[in-house]
C-alpha positions as CSV (number, residue, x, y, z in Angstrom):
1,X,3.9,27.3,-7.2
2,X,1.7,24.9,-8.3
3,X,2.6,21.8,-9.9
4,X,2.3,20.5,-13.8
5,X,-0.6,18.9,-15.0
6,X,1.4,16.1,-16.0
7,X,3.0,15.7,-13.1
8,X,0.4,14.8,-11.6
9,X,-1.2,12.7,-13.9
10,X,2.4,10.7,-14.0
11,X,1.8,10.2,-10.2
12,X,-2.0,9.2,-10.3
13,X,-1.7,6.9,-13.0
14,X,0.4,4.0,-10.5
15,X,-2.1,4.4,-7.5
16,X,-4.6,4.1,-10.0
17,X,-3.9,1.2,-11.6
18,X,-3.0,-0.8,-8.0
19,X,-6.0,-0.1,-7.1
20,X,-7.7,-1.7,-9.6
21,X,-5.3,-4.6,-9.1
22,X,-6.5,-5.2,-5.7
23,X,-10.0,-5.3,-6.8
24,X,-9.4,-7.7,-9.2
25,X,-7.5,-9.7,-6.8
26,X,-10.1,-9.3,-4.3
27,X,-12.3,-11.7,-6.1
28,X,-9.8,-14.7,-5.9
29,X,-9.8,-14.8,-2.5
30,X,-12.2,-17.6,-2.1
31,X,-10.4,-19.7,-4.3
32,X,-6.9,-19.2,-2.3
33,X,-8.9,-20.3,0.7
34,X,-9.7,-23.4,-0.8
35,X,-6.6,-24.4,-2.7
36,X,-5.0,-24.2,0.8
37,X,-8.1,-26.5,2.5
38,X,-7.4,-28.9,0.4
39,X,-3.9,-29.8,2.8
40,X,-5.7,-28.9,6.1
41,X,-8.8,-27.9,8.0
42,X,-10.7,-24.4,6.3
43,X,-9.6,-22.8,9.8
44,X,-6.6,-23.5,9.2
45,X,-6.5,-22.1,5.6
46,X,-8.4,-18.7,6.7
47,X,-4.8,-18.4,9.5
48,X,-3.0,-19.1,6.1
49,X,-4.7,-16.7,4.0
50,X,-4.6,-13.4,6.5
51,X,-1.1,-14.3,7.8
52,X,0.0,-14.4,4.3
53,X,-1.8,-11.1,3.6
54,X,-0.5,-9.1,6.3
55,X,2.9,-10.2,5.2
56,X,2.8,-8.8,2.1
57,X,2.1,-5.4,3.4
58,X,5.7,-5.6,4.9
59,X,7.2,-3.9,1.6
60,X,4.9,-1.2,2.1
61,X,5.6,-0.6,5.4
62,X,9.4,-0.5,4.8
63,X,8.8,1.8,2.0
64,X,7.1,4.3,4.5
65,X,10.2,3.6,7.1
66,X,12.3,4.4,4.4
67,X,10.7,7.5,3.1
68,X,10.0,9.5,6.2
69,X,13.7,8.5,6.8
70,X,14.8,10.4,3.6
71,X,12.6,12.8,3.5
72,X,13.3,16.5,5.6
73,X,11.1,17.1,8.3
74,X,8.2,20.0,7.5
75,X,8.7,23.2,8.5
76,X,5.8,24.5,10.7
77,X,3.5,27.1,9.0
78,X,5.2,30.1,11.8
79,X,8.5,28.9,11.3
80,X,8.1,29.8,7.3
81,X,6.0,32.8,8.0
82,X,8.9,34.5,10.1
83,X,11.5,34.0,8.0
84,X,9.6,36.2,5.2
C-alpha cells in the first residue's frame, strides 16, 4: 500500500526547511567565533564554538533514543513471508 502524496509532501516539507536553516546558519559561524574571542584567546573560542555545537545535537539524539524506544521492532522479510 503505498502512501498519499500528501503525506509525504507534509513529511518533506520540515526536513526541508531545517535544512535550509542550517545553511543559513552555517554562514554565521565566523562571526560566533569572534564574538566569543573577544573574552578569550581564538583557541579558546574554536573549544567554545564546537563544544557548544555538539551540544545542541543532544535533542536530536534523545529524540532517536526515544523513537526506537516507541517504535515496534521490524519484522524480518521470512518472518512476514511465512505467515502468508
Amino acid at each position: 500500500m503505498q502512501e498519499p502524496h500528501r503525506s509525504r509532501l507534509m513529511r518533506f516539507a520540515p526536513l526541508t526547511t531545517s535544512y535550509a536553516l542550517g545553511k543559513a546558519v552555517k554562514g554565521l559561524s565566523g562571526v560566533m567565533v569572534e564574538a566569543l574571542a573577544a573574552g578569550s584567546s581564538l583557541m579558546n573560542a574554536y573549544a567554545l564554538f564546537f563544544a557548544g555545537s555538539a551540544l545542541v545535537g543532544i535533542p536530536a539524539l534523545f529524540l532517536v533514543w526515544l523513537l526506537t524506544r516507541r517504535l515496534p521492532a521490524p519484522q524480518s522479510a521470512s518472518a512476514s513471508s511465512a505467515k502468508t
